[in-house]
C-alpha positions, 0 to 999 in steps of 0.5 A, spaced: 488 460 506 487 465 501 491 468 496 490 475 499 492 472 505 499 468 503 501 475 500 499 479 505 504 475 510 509 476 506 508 483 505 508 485 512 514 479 514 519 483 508 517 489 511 518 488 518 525 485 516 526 491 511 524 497 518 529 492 522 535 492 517 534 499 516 535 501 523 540 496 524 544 501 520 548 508 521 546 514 516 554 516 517 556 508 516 557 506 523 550 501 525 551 495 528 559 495 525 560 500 530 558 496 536 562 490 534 568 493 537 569 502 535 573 505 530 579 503 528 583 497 523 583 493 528 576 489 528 575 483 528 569 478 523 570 484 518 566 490 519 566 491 512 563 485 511 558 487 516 557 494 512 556 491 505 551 485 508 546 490 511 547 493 504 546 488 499 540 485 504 536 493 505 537 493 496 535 485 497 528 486 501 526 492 498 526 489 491 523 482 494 517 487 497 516 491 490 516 484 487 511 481 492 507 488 491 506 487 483 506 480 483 500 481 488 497 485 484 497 481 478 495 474 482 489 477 486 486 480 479 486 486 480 489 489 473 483 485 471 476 487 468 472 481 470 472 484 478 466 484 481 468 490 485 469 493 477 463 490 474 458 494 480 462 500 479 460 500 472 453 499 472 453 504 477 455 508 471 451 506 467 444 508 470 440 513 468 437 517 473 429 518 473 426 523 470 425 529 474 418 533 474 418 539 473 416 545 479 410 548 474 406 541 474 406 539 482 400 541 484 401 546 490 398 545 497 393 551 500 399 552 506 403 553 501 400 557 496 397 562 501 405 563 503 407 564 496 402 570 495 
C-alpha cells in the first residue's frame, strides 16, 4: 500500500468518526446525554461525563485530521519541487511559441483573392 493510500484511509476513518460524534451531539447540549434517561439531576452513569466526552473526542478528532492532512502533505511531497507534476508544469512554461508568419507573406489562393477584390 502507498503512502497515499495509508494516509487517504486514515483521513476518511477520523472524518467518518468526527461526522458521527458531531451528530451525536445536541446543538443546545442535550445529544446522546439526553436519551440516557431526560432532564433532571437524577441520571445515572453521569451525564456530564457523557457532555464532556463528546467534547473533548470532537476537538480530538478534528485536530488528529488536520494533523494527518498537513502531515500528508509533508510525506506525499507535495510541498516539494522535485515533483514530476511541477517539473512538467514548469517546462510547460518555459517553452517558446513558434513564430508566427505574418498575414502579408501567405501567398493568397485565386478564391480567395477573387473574394477580397
Amino acid at each position: 500500500m502507498s503512502t497515499f493510500s495509508i494516509f487517504l484511509v486514515l483521513i476518511v476513518i477520523v472524518a467518518f468518526l468526527l461526522v458521527v460524534v458531531i451528530m451525536v451531539q445536541n446543538p443546545k447540549g442535550g445529544g446522546l446525554s439526553s436519551s440516557f434517561g431526560g432532564g433532571g439531576g437524577q441520571q445515572l452513569g453521569g451525564v456530564k461525563k457523557t457532555t464532556d466526552f463528546l467534547d473533548k473526542s470532537t476537538w480530538a478528532l478534528a485536530t488528529l485530521l488536520l494533523a494527518l492532512i498537513l502531515l500528508s502533505n509533508v510525506a506525499i511531497g507535495g510541498g516539494s519541487s522535485d515533483n514530476q507534476e511541477s517539473k512538467a508544469l514548469d517546462s510547460e512554461s518555459t517553452t517558446v511559441p513558434a513564430a508566427e508568419t505574418p498575414a502579408e507573406d501567405i501567398p493568397l489562393t485565386e478564391e480567395s483573392s477573387e473574394d477580397s477584390e
